[in-house]
C-alpha positions as CSV (number, residue, x, y, z in Angstrom):
1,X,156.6,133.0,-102.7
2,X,153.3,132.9,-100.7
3,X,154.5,130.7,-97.8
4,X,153.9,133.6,-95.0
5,X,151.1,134.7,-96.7
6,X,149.6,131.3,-97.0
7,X,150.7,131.1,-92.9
8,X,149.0,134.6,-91.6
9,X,145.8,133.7,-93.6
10,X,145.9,130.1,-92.3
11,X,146.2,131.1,-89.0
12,X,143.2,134.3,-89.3
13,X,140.6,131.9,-90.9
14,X,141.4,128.8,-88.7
15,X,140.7,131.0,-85.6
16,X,137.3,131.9,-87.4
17,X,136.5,127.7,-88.1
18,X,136.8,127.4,-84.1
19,X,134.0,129.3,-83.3
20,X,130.2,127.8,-83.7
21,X,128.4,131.1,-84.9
22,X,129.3,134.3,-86.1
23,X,128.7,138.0,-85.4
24,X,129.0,141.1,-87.7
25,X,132.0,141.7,-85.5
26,X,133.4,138.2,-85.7
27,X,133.8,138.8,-89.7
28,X,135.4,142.4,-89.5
29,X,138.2,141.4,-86.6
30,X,139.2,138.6,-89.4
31,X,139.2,141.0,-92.0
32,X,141.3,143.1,-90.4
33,X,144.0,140.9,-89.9
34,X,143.4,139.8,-93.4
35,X,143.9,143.4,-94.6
36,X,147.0,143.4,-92.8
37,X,148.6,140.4,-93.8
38,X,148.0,141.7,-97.6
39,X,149.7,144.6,-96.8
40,X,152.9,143.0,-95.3
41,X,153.2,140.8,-98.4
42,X,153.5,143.7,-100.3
43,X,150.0,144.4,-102.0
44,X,148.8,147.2,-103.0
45,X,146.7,149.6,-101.0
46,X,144.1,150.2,-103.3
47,X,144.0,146.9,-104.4
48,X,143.6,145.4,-100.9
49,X,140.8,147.8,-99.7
50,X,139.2,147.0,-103.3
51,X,139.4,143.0,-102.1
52,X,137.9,143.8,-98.2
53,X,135.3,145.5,-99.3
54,X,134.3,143.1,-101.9
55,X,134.5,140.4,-99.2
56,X,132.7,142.3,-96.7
57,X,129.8,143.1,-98.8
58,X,129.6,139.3,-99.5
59,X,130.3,138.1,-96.0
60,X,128.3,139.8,-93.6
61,X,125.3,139.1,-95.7
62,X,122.4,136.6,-93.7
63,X,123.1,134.1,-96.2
64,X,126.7,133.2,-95.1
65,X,126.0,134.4,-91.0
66,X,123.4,131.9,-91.1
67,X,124.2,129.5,-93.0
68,X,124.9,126.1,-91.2
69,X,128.6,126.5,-91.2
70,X,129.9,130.5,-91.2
71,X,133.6,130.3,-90.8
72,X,133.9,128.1,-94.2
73,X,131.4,130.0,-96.2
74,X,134.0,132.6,-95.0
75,X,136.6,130.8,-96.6
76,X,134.5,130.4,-99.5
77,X,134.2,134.0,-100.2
78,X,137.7,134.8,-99.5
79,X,138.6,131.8,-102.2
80,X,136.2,133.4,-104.3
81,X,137.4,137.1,-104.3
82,X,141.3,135.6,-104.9
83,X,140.3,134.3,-107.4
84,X,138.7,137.4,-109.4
85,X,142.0,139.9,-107.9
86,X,144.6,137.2,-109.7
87,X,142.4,137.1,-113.3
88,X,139.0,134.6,-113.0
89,X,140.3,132.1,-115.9
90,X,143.8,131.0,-117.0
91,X,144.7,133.0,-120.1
92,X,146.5,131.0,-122.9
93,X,149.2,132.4,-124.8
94,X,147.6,133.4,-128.8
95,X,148.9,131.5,-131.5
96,X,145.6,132.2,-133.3
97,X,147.2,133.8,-136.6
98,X,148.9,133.5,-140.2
99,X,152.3,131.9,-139.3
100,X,154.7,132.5,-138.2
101,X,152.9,134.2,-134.9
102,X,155.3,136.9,-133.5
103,X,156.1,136.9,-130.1
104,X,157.8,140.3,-128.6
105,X,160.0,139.6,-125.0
106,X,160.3,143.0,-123.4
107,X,161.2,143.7,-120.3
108,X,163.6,145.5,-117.9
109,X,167.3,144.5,-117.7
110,X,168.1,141.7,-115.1
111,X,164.1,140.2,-115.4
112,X,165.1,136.9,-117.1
113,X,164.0,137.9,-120.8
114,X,166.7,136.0,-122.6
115,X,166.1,132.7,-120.2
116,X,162.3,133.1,-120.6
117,X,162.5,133.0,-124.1
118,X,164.1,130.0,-124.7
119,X,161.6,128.6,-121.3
120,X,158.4,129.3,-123.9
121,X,160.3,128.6,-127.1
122,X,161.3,124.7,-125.4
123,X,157.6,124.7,-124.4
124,X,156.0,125.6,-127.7
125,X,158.0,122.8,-129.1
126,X,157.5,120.1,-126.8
127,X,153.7,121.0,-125.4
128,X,152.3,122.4,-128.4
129,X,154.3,120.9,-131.2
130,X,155.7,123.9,-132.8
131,X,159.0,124.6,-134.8
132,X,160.3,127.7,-133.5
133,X,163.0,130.4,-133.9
134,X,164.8,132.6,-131.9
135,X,165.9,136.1,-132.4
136,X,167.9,138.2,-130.4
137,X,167.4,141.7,-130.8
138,X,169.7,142.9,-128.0
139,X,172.9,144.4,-129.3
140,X,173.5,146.6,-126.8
141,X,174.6,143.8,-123.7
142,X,177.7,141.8,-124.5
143,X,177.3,138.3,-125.6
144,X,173.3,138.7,-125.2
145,X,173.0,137.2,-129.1
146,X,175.8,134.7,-128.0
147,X,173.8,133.4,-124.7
148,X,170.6,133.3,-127.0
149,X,172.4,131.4,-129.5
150,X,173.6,129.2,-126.4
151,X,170.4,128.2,-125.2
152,X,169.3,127.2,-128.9
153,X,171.7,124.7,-129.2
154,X,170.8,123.3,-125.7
155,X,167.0,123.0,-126.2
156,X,167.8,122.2,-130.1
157,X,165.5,125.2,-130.8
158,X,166.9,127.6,-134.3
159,X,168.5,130.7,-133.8
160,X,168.7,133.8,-136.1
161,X,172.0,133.8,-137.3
162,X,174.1,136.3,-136.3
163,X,175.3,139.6,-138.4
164,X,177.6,141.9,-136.8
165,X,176.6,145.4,-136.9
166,X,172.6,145.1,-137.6
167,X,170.3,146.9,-135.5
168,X,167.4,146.0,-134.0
169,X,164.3,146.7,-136.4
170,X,166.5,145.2,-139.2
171,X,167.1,142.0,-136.9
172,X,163.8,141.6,-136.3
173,X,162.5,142.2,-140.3
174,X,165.4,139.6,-141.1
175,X,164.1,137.3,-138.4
176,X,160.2,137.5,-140.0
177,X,161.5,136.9,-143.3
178,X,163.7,133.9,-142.5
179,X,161.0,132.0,-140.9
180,X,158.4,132.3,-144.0
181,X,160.9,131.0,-145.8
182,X,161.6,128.0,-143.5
183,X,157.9,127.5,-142.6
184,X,158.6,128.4,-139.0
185,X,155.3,128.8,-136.7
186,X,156.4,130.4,-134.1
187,X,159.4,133.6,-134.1
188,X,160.5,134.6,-130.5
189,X,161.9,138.0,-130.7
190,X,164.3,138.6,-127.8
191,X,164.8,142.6,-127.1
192,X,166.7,144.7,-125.2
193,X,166.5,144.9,-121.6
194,X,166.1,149.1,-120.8
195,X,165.0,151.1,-117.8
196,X,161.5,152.8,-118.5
197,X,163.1,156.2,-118.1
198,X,165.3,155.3,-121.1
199,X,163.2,157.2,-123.7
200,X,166.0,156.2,-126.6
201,X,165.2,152.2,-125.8
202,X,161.9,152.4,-125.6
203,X,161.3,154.6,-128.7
204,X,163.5,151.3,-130.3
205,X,160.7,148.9,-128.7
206,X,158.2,150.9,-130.1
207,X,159.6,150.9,-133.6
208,X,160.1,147.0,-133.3
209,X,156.4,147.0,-132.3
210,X,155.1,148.6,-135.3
211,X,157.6,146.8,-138.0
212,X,156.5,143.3,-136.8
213,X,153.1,143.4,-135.0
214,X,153.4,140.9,-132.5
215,X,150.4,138.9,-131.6
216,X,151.7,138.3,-128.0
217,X,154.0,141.0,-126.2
218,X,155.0,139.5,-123.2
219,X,156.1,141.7,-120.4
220,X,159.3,139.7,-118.1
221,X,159.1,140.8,-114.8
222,X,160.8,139.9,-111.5
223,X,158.8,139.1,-108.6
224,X,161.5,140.4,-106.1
225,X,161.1,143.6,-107.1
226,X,157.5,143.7,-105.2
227,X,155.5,146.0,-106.2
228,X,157.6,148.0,-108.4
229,X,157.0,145.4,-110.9
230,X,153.4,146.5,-111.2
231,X,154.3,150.4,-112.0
232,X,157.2,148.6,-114.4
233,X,154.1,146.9,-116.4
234,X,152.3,150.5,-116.3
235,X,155.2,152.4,-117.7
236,X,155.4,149.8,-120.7
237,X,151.6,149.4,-121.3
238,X,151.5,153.1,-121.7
239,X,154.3,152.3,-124.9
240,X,153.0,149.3,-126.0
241,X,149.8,146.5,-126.3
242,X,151.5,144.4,-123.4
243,X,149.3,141.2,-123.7
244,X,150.4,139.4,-121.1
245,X,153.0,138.9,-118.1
246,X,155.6,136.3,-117.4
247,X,156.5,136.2,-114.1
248,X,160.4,135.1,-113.0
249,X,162.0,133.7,-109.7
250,X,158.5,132.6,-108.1
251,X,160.3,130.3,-106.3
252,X,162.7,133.5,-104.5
253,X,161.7,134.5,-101.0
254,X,159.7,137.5,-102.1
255,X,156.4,138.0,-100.7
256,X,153.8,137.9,-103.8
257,X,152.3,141.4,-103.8
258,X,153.2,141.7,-107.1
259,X,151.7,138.7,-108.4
260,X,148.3,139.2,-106.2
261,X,148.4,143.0,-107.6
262,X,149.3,142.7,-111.0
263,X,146.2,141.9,-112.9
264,X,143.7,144.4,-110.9
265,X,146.3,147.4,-111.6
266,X,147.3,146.5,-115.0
267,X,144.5,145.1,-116.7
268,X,147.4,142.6,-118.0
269,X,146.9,138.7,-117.5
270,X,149.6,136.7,-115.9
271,X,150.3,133.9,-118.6
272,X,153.4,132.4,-117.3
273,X,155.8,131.8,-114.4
274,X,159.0,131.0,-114.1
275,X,159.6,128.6,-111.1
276,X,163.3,127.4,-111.4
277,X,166.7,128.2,-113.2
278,X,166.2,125.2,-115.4
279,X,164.6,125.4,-118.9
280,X,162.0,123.1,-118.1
281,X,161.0,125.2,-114.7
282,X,157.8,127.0,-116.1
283,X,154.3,126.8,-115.6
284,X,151.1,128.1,-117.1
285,X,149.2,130.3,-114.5
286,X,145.5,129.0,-113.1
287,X,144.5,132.3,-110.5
288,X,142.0,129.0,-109.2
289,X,145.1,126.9,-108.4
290,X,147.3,129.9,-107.3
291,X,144.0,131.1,-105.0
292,X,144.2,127.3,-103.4
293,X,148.2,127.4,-102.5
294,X,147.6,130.7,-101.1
295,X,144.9,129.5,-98.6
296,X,146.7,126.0,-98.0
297,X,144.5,124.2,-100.1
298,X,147.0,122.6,-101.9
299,X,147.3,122.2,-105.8
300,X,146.4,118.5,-106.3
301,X,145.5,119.1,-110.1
302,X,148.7,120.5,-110.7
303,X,150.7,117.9,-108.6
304,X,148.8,115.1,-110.7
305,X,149.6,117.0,-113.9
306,X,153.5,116.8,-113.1
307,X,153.5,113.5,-112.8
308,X,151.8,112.3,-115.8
309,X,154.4,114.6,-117.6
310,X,157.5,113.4,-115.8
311,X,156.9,109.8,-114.6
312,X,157.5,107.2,-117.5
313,X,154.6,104.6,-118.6
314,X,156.6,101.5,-118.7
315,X,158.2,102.2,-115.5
316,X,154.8,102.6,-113.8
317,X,153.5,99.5,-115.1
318,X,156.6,97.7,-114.2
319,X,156.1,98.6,-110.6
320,X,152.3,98.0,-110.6
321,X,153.1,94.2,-111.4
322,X,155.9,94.0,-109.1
323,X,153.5,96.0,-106.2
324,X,151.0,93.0,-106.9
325,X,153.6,90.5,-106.2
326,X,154.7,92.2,-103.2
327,X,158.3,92.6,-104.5
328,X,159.8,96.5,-104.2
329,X,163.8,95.9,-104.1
330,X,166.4,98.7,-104.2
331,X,166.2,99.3,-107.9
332,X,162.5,100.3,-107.5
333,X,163.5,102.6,-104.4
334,X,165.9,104.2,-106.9
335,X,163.8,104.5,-109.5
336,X,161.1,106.5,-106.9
337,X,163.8,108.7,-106.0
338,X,164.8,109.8,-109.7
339,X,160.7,110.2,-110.2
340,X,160.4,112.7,-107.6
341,X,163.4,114.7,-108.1
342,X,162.1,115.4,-111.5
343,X,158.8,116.2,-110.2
344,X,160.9,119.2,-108.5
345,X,162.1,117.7,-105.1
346,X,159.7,116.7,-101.9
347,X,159.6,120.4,-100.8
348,X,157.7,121.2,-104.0
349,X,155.5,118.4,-104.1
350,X,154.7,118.8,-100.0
351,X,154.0,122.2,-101.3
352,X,151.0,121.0,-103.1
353,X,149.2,119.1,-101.1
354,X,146.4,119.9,-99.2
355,X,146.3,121.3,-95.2
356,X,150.4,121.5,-95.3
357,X,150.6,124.9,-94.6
358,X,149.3,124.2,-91.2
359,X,152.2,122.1,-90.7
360,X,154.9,124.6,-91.5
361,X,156.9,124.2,-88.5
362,X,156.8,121.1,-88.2
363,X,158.0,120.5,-91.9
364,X,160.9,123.2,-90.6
365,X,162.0,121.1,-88.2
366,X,161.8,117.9,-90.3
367,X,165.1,119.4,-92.3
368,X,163.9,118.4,-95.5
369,X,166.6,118.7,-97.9
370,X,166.3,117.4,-101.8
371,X,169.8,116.7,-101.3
372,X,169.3,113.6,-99.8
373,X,167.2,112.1,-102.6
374,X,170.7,112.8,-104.4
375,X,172.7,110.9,-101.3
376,X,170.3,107.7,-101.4
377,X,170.1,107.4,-105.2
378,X,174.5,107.6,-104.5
379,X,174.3,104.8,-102.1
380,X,172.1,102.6,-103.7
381,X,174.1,102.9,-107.1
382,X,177.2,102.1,-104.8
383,X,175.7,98.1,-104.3
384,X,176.4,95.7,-106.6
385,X,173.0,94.6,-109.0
386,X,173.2,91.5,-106.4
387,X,172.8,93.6,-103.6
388,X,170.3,95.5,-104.1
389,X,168.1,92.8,-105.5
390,X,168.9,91.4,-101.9
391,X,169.1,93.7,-99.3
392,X,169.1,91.7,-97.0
393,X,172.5,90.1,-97.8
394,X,174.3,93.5,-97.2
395,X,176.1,92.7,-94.3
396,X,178.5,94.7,-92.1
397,X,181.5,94.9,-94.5
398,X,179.4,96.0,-97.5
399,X,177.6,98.3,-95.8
400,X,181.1,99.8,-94.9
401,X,182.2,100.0,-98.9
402,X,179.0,101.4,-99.9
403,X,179.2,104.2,-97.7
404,X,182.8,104.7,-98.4
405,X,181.6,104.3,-102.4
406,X,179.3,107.4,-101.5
407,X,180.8,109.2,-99.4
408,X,178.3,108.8,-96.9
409,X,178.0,107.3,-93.3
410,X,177.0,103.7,-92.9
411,X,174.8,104.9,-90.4
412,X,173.4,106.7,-93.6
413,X,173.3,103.5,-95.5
414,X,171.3,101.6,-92.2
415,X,168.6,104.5,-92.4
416,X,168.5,103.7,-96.3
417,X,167.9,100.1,-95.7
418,X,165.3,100.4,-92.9
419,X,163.5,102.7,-95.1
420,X,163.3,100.4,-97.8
421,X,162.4,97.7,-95.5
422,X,159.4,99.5,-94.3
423,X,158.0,99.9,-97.3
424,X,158.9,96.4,-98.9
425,X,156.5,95.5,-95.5
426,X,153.8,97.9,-97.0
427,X,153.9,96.4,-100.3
428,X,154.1,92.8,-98.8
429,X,150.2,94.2,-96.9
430,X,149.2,95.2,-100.4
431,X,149.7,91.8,-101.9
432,X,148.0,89.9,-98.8
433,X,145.0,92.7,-98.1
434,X,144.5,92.9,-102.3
435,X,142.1,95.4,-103.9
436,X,139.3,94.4,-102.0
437,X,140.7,94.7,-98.9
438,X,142.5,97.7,-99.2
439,X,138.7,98.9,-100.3
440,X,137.2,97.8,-97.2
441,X,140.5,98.6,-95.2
442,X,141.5,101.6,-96.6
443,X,144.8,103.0,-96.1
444,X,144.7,101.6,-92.1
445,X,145.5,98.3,-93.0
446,X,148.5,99.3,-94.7
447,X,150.3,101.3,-91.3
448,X,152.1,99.2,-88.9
449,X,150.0,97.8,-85.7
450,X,149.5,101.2,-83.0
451,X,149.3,103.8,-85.7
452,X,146.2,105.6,-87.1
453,X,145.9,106.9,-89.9
């Protein structure tokens, strides 16, 4: 969502990092542009004039003009004021209170409400060890109880049962009820989704509201909407105690206004977002982490975070040994692949890493398609167990079946083999150089003789 964003800013502060020192003038050409490219990705006015002249007032002071290096306390003070526009600290959703805690979903129609409630329910559960139940209060959409009901069963998460003909303040009374009586901790209410010039609907939130108290009211809003998702979380702050935003389809092409204006317009934290169709594609906001992406700094924490949630402890340890050995066979490729394709695919790890913004093009070029982790994992489940212990036994004929087994090319199955042999070479250098002499070596000692790392 922030990739030309992340590319306009990249390019205006790496032109500052060129020069040695800096004038008054220097800082307000770079602002400018700044202003600029904040205003193309669709944030809004007053909220961008608010940022610059926060920034200017820090940046043209003697203390960053003189300091030994300008352009990055800059950087700094750009970082810095991000951070503050998108909230200071990560807010935490509240499940401070006598169970079960109520949770309210509003939202307008087409945001992702019913999706995003069974997102937080599967993550209460799983992250914060919490027995749950859904309630859908939407009887106005057709099957909207059904597709709630639905995504119970596939996250094994409760559901309110369903009784034709109840409305919504009754629903959600019957849904309180039901879980003091099964010692539930946690009761998603799912409502309707209404447009905020639909006074009948959002008289029925408020009457919801006051029946049940929620502790957390969590606005659902789309980020392709732009900025029309900031005046959608005025017009329901104005009705109710929204408490925090969840924000859906970060991972569409919009351009992040919304995200970068929310907080400062609002006064409403972002809490969640919602980076994928799956149920398992959510994350907690960090503005700190956010702030990084959107100056190419990368996201290492989160990156390391995903993969002590996704990759498996045995696994890891099993390939630890065999790395010290210097064995890495076709089975361990495989098992790499699966690993990062549940870590989201190499375009969202790249994503993370530090200084890749700079290399947008050239990443554009590359073709990188998670599709291919698919086609290699296909290949290498098309070799017999023999072959892929020994890959060096697949011979002209075999390489033929396994691409026909695949449905790929056995060109496609040579450029799977040379890949593994590369790094079966690496790990080979990491048995011979051990710890010590990777230490001393470092990461050179590793690359093949002519290239630098």
């Amino acid at each position: 969502m922030f990739e030309s964003l992340t590319g306009r800013l990249g390019d205006v502060l790496g032109r500052l990092t060129k020069r040695g020192a800096l004038t008054e003038a220097d800082v307000a050409e770079a602002l400018r542009e700044v202003r600029v490219a904040l205003l193309e990705a669709d944030v809004a006015l007053p909220v961008v004039k608010s940022f610059i002249k926060r920034v200017k007032t820090r940046a043209v002071g003697t203390e960053v003009l003189k300091s030994v290096n300008p352009a990055q306390m800059v950087i700094k003070v750009v970082h810095d004021q991000l951070i503050e526009m998108l909230g200071s600290e990560q807010q935490e959703l509240n499940l401070v209170a006598v169970p079960p805690v109520v949770f309210m979903m509003v939202g307008l129609q087409g945001s992702g409400k019913t999706t995003s409630t069974a997102k937080i329910s599967k993550w209460l559960t799983e992250k914060q060890g919490k027995k749950v139940m859904m309630a859908s209060l939407d009887v106005r959409r057709p099957a909207a109880q059904e597709q709630l009901k639905i995504l119970g069963e596939q996250t094994g998460i409760a559901t309110l049962p369903i009784i034709e003909g109840q409305m919504p303040v009754d629903i959600a009374k019957r849904a309180v009820q039901s879980a003091k009586l099964q010692g539930i901790d946690v009761v998603m209410l799912d409502t309707a989704g209404r447009l905020h010039v639909d006074e009948s609907l959002m008289a029925e939130m408020e009457a919801v509201y006051k029946e049940t108290h929620p502790t957390e009211t969590l606005l659902v809003v789309d980020s392709l909407t732009g900025q029309d998702a900031v005046n959608v979380a005025e017009q329901f702050k104005s009705r109710v105690d929204v408490t925090g935003i969840v924000m859906t389809r970060i991972d569409g092409d919009g351009r992040g206004g919304a995200a970068l204006s929310m907080r400062e317009v609002t006064g409403c934290p972002i809490k969640l977002l919602g980076t994928g169709e799956k149920l398992d594609a959510l994350e907690t906001f960090h503005p700190d982490r956010i702030a990084n992406r959107i100056l190419g700094m990368g996201d290492i924490v989160s990156l390391v975070e995903k993969a002590a949630e996704t990759i498996e402890k045995d696994e890891a340890e099993k390939l630890a040994l065999k790395m010290q050995k210097g064995m890495f066979d076709l089975d361990d490729l495989a098992s790499q692949l699966r690993q990062m394709r549940k870590m989201g695919g190499m375009n969202s790890l790249i994503g993370m890493l530090p200084g890749v913004g700079k290399m947008k093009k050239q990443l554009d070029n590359a073709n990188l398609d998670d599709k291919l982790l698919v086609r290699q994992e296909a290949m290498i489940q098309s070799m017999t167990p023999k072959e892929r212990r020994n890959p060096q036994i697949i011979a002209a004929s075999r390489k033929k079946r396994i691409a026909a087994g695949s449905g790929m090319t056995v060109q496609d199955v040579n450029r799977l083999l040379k890949q593994h042999k590369q790094m079966a070479g690496m790990m080979k250098k990491v048995k011979k150089l051990g710890k010590k002499g990777i230490a001393r070596g470092g990461m050179q000692g590793l690359l093949p003789p002519g290239m630098k790392f």
